[in-house]
Every structure is written in structure tokens, then in C-alpha cells.
C-alpha positions, 0 to 999 in steps of 0.5 A: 460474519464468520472467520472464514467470511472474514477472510476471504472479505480480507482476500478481495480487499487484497485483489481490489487493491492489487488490480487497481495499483496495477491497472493504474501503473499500466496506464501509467506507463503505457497509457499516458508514458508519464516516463517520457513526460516526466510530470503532468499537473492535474490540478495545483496542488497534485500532478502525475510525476514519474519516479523508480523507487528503488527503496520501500514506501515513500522511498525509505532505504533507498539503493542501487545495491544489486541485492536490495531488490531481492532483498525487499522482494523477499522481505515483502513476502513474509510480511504478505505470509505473516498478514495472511496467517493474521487474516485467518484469525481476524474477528473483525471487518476493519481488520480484515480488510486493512491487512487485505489492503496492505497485502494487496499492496506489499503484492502490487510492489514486489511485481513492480520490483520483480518486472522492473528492479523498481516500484512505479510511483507516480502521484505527487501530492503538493501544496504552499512549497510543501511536497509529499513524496511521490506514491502509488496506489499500493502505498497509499493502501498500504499506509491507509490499512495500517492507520485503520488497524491502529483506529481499530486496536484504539476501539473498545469491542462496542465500537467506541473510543477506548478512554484512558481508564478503559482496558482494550 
């Protein structure tokens, strides 16, 4: 696949992602108005739990500062601009779908963050007294598209495994 298949393969990962965390959040919010629910059990170890994320990814940095919105706003899009000029140089469709996902991802916050002062998180992931934090579809893409770049930097060109002797 050529540079420039790769990345537009790299700009529709990207847009996937981003309509499906924005669609679920819609739905979220005003489809099924988890809000006024607070927390729906879909099955015993997952439920749909409303929370406003005020910090980054599974809540880290956590503020009602006035300027960590913007702050995190604009971190996000130098990051999303960094990952493009990636893209553009990817040689690989792991890669360059993964940084489309995170894209995609990062987008989908910095909206939730410009319309509400806070990313919409909703699913909670739970089992034996053991509790993830609460996320959204962004999130898991986002974490889900940096492990595969790190699988990815961890293979050889021919696919497999790189071994202790190897040279990646």
C-alpha cells in the first residue's frame, strides 16, 4: 500500500472512531439520559455509570481549574497534529491505523471538552470487587491504538516477533 493509501487508511480509522464515540455519547446523553439515571447494569460485571471527566484518560489530572479545560484542549491538538505528520510517513497498516484511532480518539474528547467543560464517560468495567475506571469509546481507542503501535515497534519487518538478539 502506498504512503498516501496508508494515510488516508489512517484518516478513516480516525473518522470511524470518532462517529462511533460521538454517536454513543449522543445516545448516551439523550437517548438513554444516563444522566438523570446515574448507572445501568447491562450485565454483572459491566454497567453504563454517568461520569464528567474533567481530567485526561481514565481521569488522570483531574481539575476544576478554569484553565485545564483549555489546557487539555490544546494539549490534545498537538498531539492529534504531531500524529498526522506521523501518519503521513507511515509505512505500515497497523500504524497507520492505530495513530488514526488515537486521533480519532483525542478528536472525540477535545469535542466533549469544548461543548461541556468535560469528557462524557459512561462504561464501567467491573468484576470479584475489582473496578476499572469509567470510559468511553475514545478512551478505549485510544489505549487500544498506542498498545498496537507498541506490538508493532516490538515486530520484525517480516511479521514476527523480535527476539532478544534481533535488531528492530
Amino acid at each position: 500500500m502506498t504512503r498516501n493509501g496508508l494515510t488516508l487508511l489512517g484518516i478513516a480509522s480516525g473518522a470511524v472512531v470518532l462517529a462511533a464515540d460521538q454517536a454513543s455519547k449522543w445516545w448516551v446523553l439523550h437517548g438513554l439520559d444516563l444522566p438523570a439515571l446515574g448507572s445501568v447494569r447491562l450485565l454483572p460485571v459491566l454497567n453504563l455509570t454517568m461520569v464528567w471527566n474533567r481530567g485526561v484518560t481514565f481521569g488522570l489530572l483531574n481539575s476544576a481549574a478554569p484553565w485545564s479545560a483549555p489546557l487539555l484542549v490544546a494539549g490534545a491538538l498537538v498531539i492529534v497534529a504531531l500524529l498526522g505528520l506521523w501518519l503521513r510517513r507511515a509505512e505500515r497498516r497497523m500504524v497507520a491505523l492505530s495513530l488514526g484511532a488515537i486521533a480519532g480518539g483525542a478528536v472525540g474528547n477535545v469535542i466533549d471538552r469544548l461543548r461541556f467543560g468535560a469528557v462524557v464517560d459512561f462504561i464501567h468495567a467491573h468484576a470479584f470487587g475489582w473496578s476499572w475506571y469509567v470510559f468511553n469509546i475514545a478512551d478505549a481507542a485510544i489505549v487500544c491504538g498506542v498498545a498496537a503501535l507498541i506490538v508493532d515497534g516490538m515486530r520484525r519487518h517480516d511479521g514476527r516477533l523480535a527476539g532478544a538478539g534481533d535488531r528492530v
